[in-house]
C-alpha positions as CSV (number, residue, x, y, z in Angstrom):
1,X,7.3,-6.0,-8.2
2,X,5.8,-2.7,-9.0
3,X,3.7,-4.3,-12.2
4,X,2.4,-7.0,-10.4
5,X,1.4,-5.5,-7.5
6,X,-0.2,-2.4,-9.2
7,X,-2.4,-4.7,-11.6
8,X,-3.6,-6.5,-8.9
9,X,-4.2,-3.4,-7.3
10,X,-6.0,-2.2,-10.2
11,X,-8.6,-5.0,-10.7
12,X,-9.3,-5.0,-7.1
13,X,-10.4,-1.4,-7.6
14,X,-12.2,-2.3,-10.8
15,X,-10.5,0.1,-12.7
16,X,-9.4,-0.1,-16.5
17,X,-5.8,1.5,-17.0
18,X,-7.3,4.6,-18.8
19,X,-8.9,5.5,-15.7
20,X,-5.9,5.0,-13.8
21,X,-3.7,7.0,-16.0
22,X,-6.3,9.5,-15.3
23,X,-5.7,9.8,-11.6
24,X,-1.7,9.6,-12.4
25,X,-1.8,12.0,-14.9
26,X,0.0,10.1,-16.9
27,X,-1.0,8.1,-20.6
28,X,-2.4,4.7,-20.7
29,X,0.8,3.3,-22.5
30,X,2.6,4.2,-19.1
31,X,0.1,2.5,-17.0
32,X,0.5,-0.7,-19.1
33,X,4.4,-0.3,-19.4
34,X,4.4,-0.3,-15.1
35,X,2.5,-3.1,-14.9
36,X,4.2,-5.2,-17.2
37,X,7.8,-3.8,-15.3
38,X,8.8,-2.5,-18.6
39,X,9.2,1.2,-17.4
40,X,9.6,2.2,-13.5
41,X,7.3,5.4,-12.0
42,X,9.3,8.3,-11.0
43,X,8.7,8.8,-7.6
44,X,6.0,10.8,-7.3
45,X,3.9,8.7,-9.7
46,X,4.4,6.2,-6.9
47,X,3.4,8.4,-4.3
48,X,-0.2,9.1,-6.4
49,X,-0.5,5.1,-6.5
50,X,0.0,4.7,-2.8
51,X,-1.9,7.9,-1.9
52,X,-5.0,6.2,-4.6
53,X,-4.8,3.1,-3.5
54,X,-4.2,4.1,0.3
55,X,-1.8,1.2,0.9
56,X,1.8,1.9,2.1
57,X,4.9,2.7,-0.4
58,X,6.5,-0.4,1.3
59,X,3.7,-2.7,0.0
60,X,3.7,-1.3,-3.5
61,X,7.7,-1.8,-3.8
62,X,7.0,-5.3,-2.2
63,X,8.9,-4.9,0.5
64,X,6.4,-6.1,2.7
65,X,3.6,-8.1,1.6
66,X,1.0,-7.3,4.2
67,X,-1.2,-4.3,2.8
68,X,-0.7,-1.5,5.3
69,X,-2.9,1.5,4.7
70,X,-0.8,5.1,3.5
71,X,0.4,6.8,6.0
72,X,-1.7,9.0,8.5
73,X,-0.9,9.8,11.6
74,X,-3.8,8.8,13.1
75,X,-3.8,5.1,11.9
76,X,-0.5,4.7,13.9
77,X,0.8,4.3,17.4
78,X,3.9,5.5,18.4
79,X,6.1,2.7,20.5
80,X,8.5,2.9,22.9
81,X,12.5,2.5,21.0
82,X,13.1,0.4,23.9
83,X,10.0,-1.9,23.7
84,X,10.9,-5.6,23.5
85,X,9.4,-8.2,21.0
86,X,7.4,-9.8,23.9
87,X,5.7,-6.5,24.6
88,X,5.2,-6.3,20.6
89,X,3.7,-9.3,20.8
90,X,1.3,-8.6,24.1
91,X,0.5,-5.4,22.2
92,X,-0.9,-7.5,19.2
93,X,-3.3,-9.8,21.2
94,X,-4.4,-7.1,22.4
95,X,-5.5,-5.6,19.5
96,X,-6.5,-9.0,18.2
97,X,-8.6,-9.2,21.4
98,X,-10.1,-5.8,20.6
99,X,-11.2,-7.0,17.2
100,X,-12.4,-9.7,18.5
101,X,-14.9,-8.3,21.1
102,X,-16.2,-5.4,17.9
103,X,-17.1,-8.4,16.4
């Protein structure tokens, strides 16, 4: 899932894999060997793709497939543990409505 999504990833960016072993620090035969699945990133090569590409460590591994930007603390809210799916829910028209009226 890695490969696939890091290609994609990589085009969008309108990089070539030499540049993008650059930014790893890594060799171009690695980049190619990732995207093709044929060799997994340690972890902190992983970490320097999300970071690059600022799109979460859960989108990269495909465990979601909605892009959500890395990680910063000001990009997220913190919710209630007890908060129900119907306030979840209220909560994202709301933001929906908010996009709406920028627009």
């Amino acid at each position: 899932m890695i490969g696939e999504r890091l290609k994609q990833l990589r085009k969008e960016k309108g990089i070539s894999q030499r540049e993008l072993a650059e930014v790893l620090g890594v060799r171009k035969p690695a980049v190619s060997l990732y995207e093709t699945d044929k060799n997994d990133p340690h972890d902190p090569i992983k970490v320097k793709m999300a970071k690059y590409f600022d799109i979460s460590l859960d989108y990269l591994l495909g465990v979601v497939d909605k892009p959500v930007r890395f990680y910063d603390e000001n990009n997220f809210l913190e919710l209630p543990k007890d908060i129900t799916d119907s306030e979840k829910e209220l909560l994202q028209k709301f933001v929906d409505f908010i996009i709406f009226i920028r627009e």
